[in-house]
C-alpha positions, 0 to 999 in steps of 0.5 A: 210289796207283799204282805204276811197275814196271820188268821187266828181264832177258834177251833171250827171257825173255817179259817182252813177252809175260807184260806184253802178257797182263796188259795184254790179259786181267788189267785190266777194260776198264771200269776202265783204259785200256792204251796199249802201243808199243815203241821203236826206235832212230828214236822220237823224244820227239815221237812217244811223247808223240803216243801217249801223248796220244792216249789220253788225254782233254782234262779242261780247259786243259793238264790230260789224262788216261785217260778218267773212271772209269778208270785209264791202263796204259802198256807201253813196250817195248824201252826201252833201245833205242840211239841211232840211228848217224849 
């Protein structure tokens, strides 16, 4: 069963860099598939579904996921970005 993981703390703790190691050097590559990106204060809800789609494979109609035999790791950066001013 998976699990969700949220890592909190403050600025210049290498949450970012201890992630991006595990992602890069801590998972097979013939196990799972990683999709890392960070949000800004102009990401839209469309363009993190476009990047999440894009690496995930089209299994039949309306069903995606990671490609077969493998697990999907998703690292979404600065998460709690703020709105865009106006």
């Amino acid at each position: 069963k998976g699990y969700n993981i949220l890592i909190s703390g403050p600025t210049g703790t290498a949450k970012t860099a201890s992630i991006q190691g595990m992602l890069l050097q801590g998972f097979s590559a013939d196990s799972y598939s990683t999709n890392a990106f960070a949000f800004s204060a102009q990401t839209t809800a469309n363009q993190t579904q476009d990047v999440i789609d894009g690496k995930l494979d089209k299994r039949k109609k309306g069903t995606f996921g990671p490609p077969p035999n493998k697990k999907m790791l998703v690292f979404i950066d600065d998460l709690n970005m703020p709105f865009k001013e106006e």
